[in-house]
DSSP file (Angstrom, degrees, kcal/mol; ACC not computed):
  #  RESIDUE AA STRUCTURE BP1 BP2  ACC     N-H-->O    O-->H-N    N-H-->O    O-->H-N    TCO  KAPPA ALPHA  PHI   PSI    X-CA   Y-CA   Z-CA
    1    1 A X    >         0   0    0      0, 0.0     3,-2.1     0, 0.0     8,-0.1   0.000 360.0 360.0 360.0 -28.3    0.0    0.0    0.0
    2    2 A X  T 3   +     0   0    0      1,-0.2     4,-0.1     3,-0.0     0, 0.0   0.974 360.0  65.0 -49.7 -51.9    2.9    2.5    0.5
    3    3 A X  T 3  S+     0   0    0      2,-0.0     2,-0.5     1,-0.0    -1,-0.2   0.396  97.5  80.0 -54.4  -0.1    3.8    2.2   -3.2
    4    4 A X  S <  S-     0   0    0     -3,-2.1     5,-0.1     2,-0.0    -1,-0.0  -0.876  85.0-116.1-112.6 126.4    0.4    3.8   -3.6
    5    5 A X     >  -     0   0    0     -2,-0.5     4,-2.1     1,-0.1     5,-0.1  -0.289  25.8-120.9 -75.5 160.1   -0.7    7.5   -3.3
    6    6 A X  H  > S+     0   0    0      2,-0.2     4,-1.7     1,-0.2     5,-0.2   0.782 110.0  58.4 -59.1 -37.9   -3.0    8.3   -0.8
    7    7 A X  H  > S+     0   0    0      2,-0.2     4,-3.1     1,-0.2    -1,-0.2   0.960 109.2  49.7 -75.4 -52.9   -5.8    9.8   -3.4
    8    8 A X  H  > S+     0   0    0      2,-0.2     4,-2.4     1,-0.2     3,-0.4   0.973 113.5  50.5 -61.5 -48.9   -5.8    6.2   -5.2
    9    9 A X  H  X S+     0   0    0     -4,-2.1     4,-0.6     1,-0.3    -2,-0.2   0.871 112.9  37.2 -24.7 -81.7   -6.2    4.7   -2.0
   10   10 A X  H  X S+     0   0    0     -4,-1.7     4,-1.0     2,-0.2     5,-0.3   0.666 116.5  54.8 -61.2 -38.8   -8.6    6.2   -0.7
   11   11 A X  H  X S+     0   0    0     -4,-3.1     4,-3.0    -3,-0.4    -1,-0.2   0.965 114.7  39.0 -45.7 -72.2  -10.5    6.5   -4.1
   12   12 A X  H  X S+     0   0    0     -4,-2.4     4,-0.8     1,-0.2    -2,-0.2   0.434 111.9  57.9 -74.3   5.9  -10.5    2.9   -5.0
   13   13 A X  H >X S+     0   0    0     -4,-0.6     3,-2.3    -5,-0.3     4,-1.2   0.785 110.3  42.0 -86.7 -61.5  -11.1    1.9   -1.4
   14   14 A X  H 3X S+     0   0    0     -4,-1.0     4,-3.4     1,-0.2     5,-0.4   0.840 114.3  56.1 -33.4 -36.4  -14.5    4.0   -1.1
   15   15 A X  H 3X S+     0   0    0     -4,-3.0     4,-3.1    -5,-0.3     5,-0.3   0.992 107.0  47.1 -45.1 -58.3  -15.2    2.6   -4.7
   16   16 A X  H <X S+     0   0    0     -3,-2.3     4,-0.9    -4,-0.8    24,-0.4   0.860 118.7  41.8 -61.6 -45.7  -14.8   -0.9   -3.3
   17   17 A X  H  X S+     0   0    0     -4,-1.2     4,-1.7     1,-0.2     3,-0.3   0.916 111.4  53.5 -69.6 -28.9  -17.1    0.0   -0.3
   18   18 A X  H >X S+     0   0    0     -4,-3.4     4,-1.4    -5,-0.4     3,-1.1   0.986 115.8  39.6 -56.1 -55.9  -19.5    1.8   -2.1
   19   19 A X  H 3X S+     0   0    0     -4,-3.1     4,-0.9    -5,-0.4    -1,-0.2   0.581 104.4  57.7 -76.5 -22.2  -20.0   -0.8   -4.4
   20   20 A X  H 3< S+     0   0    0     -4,-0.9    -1,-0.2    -3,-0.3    -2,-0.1   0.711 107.0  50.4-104.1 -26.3  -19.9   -3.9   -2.5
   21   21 A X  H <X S+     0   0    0     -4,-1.7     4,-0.9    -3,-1.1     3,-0.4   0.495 107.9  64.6 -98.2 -12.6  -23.1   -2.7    0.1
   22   22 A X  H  < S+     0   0    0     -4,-1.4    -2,-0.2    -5,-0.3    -3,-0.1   0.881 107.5  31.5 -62.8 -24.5  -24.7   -1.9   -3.3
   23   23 A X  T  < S+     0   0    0     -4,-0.9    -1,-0.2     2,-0.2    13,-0.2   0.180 114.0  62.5-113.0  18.2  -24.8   -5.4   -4.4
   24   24 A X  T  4 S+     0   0    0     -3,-0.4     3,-0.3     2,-0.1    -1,-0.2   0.377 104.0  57.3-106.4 -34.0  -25.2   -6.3   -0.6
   25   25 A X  S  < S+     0   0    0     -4,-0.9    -2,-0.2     1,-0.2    -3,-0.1   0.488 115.3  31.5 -63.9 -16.6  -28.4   -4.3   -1.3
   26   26 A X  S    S+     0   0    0     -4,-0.0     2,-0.3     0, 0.0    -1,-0.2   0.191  97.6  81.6-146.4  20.7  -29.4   -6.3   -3.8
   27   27 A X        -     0   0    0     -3,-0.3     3,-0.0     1,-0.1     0, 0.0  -0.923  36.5-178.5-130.4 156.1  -28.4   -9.8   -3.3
   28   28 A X        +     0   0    0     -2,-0.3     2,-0.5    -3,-0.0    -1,-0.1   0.261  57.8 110.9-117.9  -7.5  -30.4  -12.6   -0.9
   29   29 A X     >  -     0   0    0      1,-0.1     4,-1.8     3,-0.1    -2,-0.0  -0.662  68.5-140.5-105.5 136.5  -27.6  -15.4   -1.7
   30   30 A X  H  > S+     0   0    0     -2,-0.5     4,-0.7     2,-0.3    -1,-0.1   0.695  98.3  52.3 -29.1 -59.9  -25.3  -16.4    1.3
   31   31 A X  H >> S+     0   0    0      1,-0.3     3,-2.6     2,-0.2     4,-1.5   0.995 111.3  39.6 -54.1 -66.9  -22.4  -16.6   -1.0
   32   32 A X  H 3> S+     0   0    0      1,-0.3     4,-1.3     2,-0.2    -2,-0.3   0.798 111.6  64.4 -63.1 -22.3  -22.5  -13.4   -2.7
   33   33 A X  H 3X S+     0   0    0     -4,-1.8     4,-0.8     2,-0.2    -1,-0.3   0.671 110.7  32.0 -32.5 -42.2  -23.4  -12.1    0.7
   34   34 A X  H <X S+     0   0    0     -3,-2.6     4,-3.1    -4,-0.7    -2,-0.2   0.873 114.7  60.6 -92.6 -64.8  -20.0  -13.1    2.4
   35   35 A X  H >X S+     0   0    0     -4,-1.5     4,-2.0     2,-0.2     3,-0.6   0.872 108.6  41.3 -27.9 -64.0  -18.2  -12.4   -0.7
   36   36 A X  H 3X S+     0   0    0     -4,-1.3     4,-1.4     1,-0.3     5,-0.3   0.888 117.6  49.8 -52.5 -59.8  -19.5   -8.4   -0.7
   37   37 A X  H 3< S+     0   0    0     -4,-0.8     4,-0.4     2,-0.3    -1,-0.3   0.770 107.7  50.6 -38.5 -55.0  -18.8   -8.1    3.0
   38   38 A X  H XX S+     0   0    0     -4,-3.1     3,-4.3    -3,-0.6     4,-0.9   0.979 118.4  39.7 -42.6 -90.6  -15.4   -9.6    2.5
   39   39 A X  H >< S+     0   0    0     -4,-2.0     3,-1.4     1,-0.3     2,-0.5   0.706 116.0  52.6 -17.9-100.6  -14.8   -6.7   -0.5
   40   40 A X  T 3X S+     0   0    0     -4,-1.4     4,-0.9   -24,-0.4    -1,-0.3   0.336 104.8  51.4 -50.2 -21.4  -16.4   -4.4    1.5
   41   41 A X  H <> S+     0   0    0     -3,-4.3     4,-2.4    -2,-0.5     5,-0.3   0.933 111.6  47.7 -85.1 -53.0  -14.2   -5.0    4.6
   42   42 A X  H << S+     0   0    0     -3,-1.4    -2,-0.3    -4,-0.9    -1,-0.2   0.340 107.2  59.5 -79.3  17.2  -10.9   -4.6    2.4
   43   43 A X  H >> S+     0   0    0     -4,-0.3     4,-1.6     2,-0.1     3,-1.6   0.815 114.7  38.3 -90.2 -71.2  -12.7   -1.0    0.8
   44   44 A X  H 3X S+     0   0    0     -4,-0.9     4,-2.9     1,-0.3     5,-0.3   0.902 110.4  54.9 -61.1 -44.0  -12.8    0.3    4.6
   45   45 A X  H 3< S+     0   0    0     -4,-2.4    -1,-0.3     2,-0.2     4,-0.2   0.705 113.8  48.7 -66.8 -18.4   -9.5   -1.1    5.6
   46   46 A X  H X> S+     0   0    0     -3,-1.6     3,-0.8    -5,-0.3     4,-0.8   0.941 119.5  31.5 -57.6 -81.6   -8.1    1.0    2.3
   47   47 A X  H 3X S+     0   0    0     -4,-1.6     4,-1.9     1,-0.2    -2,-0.2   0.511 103.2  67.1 -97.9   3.2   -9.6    4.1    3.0
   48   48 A X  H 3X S+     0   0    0     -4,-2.9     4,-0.8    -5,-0.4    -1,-0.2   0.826 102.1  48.6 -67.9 -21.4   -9.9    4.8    6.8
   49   49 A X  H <> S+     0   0    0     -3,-0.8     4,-1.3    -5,-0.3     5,-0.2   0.838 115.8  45.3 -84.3 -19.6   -6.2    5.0    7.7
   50   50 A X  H >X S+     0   0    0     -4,-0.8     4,-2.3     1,-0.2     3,-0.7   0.990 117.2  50.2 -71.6 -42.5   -5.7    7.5    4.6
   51   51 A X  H 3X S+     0   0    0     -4,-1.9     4,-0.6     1,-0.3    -1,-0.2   0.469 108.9  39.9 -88.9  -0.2   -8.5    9.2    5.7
   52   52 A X  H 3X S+     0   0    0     -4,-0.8     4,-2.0     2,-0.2    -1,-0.3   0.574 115.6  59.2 -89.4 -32.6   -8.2    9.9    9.2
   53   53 A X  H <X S+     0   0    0     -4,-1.3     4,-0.9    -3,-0.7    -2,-0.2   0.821 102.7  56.3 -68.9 -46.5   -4.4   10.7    8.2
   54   54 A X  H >< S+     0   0    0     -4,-2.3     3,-1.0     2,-0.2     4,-0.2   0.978 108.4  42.8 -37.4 -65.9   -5.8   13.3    5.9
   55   55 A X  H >X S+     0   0    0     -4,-0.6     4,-1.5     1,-0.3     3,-0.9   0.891 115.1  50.6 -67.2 -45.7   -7.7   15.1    8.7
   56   56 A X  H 3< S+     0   0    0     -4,-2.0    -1,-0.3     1,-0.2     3,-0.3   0.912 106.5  52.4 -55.6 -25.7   -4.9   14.9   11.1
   57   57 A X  T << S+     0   0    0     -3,-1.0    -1,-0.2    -4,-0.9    -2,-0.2   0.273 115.0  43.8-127.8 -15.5   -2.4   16.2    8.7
   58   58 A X  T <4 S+     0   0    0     -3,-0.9     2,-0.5    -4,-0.2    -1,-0.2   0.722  92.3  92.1-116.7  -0.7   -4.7   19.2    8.1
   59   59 A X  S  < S-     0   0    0     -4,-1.5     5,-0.1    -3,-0.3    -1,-0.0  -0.756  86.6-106.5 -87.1 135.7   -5.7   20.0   11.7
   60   60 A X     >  -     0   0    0     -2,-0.5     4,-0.9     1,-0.1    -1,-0.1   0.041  33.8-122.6  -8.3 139.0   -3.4   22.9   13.9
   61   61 A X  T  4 S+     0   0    0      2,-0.2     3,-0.5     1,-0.1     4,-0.3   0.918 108.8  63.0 -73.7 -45.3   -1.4   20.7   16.3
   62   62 A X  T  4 S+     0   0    0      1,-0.3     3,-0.3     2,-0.1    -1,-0.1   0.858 108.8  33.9 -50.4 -57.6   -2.9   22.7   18.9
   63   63 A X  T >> S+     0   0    0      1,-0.1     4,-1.5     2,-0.1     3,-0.6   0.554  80.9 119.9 -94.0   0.9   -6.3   21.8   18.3
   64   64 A X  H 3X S+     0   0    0     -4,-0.9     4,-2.8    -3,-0.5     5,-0.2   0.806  77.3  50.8  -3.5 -70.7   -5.7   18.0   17.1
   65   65 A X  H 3> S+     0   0    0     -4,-0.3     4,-2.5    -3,-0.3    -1,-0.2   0.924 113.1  41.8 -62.7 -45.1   -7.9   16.5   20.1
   66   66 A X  H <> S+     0   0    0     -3,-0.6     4,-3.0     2,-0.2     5,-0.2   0.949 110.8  54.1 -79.8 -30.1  -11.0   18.6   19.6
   67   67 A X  H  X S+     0   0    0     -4,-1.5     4,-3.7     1,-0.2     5,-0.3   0.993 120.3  30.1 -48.4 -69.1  -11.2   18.4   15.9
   68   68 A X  H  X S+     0   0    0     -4,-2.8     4,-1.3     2,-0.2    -1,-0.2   0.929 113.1  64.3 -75.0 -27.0  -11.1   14.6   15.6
   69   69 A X  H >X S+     0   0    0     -4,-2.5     4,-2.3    -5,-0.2     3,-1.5   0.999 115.1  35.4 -42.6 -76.9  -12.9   14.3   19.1
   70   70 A X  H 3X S+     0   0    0     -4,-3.0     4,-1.5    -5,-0.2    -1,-0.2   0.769 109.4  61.4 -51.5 -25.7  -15.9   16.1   17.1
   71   71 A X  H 3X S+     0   0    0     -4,-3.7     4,-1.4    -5,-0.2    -1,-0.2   0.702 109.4  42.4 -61.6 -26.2  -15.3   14.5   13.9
   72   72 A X  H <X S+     0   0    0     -3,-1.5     4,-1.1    -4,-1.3    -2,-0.2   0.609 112.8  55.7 -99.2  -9.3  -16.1   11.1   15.7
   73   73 A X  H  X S+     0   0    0     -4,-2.3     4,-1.6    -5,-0.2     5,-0.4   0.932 107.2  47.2 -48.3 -51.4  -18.9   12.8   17.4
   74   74 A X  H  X S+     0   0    0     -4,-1.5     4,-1.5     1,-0.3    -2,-0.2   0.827 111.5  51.0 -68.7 -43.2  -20.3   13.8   14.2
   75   75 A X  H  X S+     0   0    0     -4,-1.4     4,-2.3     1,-0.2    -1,-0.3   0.912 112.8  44.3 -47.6 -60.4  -19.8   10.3   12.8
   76   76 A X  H  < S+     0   0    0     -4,-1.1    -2,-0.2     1,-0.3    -1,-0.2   0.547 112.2  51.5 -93.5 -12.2  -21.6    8.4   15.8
   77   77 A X  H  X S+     0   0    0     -4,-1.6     4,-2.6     2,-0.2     5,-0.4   0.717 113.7  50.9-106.8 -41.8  -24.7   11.1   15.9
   78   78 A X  H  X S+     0   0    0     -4,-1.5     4,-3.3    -5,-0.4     5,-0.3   0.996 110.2  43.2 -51.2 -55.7  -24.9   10.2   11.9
   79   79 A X  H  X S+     0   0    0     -4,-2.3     4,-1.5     2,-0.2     5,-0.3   0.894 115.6  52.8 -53.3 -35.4  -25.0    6.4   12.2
   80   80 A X  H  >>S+     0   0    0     -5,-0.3     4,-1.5    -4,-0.2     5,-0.6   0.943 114.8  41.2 -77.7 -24.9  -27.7    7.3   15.3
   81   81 A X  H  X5S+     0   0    0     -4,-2.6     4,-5.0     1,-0.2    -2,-0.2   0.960 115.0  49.4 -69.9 -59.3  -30.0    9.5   12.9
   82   82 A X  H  X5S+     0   0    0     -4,-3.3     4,-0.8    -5,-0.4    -1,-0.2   0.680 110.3  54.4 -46.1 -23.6  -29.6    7.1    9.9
   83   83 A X  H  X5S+     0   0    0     -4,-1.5     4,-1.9    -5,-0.3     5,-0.4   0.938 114.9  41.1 -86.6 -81.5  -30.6    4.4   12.4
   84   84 A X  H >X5S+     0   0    0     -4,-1.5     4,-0.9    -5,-0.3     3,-0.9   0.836 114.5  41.7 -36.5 -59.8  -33.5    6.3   13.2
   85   85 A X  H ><<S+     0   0    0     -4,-5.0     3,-3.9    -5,-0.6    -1,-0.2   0.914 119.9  44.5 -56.4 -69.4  -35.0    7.6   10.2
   86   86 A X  H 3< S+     0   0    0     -4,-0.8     3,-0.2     1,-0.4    -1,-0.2   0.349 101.1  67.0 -79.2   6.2  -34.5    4.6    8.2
   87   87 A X  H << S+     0   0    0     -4,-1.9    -1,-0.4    -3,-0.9    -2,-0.2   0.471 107.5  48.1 -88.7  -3.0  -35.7    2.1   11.0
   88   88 A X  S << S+     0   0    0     -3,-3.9     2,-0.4    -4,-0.9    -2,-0.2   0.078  75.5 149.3-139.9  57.2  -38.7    3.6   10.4
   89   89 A X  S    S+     0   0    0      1,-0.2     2,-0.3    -3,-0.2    -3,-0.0  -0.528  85.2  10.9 -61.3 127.0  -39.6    3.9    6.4
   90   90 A X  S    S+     0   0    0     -2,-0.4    -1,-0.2     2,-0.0     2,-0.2  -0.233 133.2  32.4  97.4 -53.1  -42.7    3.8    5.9
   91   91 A X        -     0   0    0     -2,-0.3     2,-0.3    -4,-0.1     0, 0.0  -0.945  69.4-121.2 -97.0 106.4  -43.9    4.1    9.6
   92   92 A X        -     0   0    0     -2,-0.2     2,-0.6     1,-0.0    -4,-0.1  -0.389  23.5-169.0 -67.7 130.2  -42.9    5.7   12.6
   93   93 A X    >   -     0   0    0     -2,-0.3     3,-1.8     1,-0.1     4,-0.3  -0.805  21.0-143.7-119.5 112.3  -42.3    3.7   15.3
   94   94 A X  T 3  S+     0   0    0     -2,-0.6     3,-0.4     1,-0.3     4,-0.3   0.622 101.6  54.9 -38.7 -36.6  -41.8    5.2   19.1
   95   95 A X  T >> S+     0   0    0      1,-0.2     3,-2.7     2,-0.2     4,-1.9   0.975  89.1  74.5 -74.5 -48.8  -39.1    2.3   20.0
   96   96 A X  H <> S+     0   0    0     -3,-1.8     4,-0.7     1,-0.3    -1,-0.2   0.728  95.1  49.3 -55.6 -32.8  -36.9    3.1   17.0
   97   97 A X  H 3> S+     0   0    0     -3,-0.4     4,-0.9    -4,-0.3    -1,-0.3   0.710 116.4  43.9 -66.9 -17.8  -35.5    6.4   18.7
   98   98 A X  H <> S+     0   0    0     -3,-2.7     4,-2.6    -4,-0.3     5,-0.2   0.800 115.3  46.1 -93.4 -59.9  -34.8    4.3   22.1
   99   99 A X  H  X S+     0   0    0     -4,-1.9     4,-0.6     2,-0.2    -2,-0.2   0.656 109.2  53.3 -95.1  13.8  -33.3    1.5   20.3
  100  100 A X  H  X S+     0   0    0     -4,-0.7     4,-2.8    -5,-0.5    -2,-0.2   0.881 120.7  40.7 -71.9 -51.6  -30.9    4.2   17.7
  101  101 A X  H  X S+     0   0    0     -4,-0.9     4,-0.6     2,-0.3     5,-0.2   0.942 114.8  47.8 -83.0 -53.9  -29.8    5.5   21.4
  102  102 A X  H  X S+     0   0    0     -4,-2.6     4,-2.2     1,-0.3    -1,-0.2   0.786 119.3  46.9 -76.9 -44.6  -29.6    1.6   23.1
  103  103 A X  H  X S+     0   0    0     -4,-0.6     4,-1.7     1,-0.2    -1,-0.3   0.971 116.4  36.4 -82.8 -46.4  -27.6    0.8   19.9
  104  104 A X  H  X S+     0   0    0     -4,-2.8     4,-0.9     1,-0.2    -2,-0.2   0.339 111.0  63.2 -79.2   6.6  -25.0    3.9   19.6
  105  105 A X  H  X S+     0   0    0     -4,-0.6     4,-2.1    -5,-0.1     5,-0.3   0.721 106.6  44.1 -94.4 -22.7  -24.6    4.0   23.6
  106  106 A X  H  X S+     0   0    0     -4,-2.2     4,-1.9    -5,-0.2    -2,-0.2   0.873 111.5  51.8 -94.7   7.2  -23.1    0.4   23.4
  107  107 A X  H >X S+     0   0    0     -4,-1.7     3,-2.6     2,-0.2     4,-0.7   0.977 110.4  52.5 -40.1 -82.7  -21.0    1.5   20.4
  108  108 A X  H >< S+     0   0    0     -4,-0.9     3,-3.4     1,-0.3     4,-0.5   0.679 114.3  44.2 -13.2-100.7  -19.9    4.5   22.7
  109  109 A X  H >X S+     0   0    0     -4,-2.1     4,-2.8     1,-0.3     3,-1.3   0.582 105.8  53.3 -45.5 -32.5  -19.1    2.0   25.0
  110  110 A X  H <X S+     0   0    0     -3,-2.6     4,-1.5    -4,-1.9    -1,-0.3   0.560 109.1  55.9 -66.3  -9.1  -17.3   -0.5   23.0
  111  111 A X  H << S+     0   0    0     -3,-3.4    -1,-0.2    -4,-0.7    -2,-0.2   0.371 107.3  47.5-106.4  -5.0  -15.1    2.3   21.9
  112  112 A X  H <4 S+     0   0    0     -3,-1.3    -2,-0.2    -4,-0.5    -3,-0.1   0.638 118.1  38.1-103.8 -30.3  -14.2    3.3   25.4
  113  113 A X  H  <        0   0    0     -4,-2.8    -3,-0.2    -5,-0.3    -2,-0.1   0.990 360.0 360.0 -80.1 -37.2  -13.4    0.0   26.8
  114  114 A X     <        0   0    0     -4,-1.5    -3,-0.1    -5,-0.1    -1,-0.1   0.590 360.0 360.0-100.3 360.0  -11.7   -1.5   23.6
């Protein structure tokens, strides 16, 4: 991966994720299921270290900790809206805001212990 610039990285990993929960989107069969997932693991394992390396590499040294502190806010508050809205297409349902929060607190937590 060294021998590779960071912009291809980071393209062709998002390609790889993007692509790979489309057709995770649209396949029922076990195999092609594992396969995408597979694909889809080595997309994220591409482009998260470039892209977290990016954002470091552009923050003030000074402010380092709060910049990415809020950037991983901002991330875990997406995932808890996206849980929400799209648990309930179609319908609202009262639990889906309880269990967005039940699911991103034990993220939150799995990220503190591990």
């Amino acid at each position: 991966m060294k021998k590779l610039r960071d912009r291809s990285v980071l393209l062709w990993g998002t390609v790889l994720y993007f692509l790979s929960f489309a057709v995770i989107s649209f396949h029922n069969t076990p195999i092609v299921l594992i396969i995408s997932m597979l694909i889809a693991t080595i997309g994220e394992l591409m482009h998260i270290p470039v892209k977290q390396t990016l954002l470091a590499n552009m923050i003030p040294d000074h402010a380092r900790g709060v910049y990415l502190s809020l950037y991983g806010l901002m991330a875990i508050g997406g995932s808890a809206l996206a849980g929400l809205f799209f648990s309930g297409v179609g319908s609202f349902h009262p639990m889906s805001l309880l269990d967005s929060c039940y699911c991103q607190g034990f993220r939150w937590l799995g990220s503190m212990v591990g």
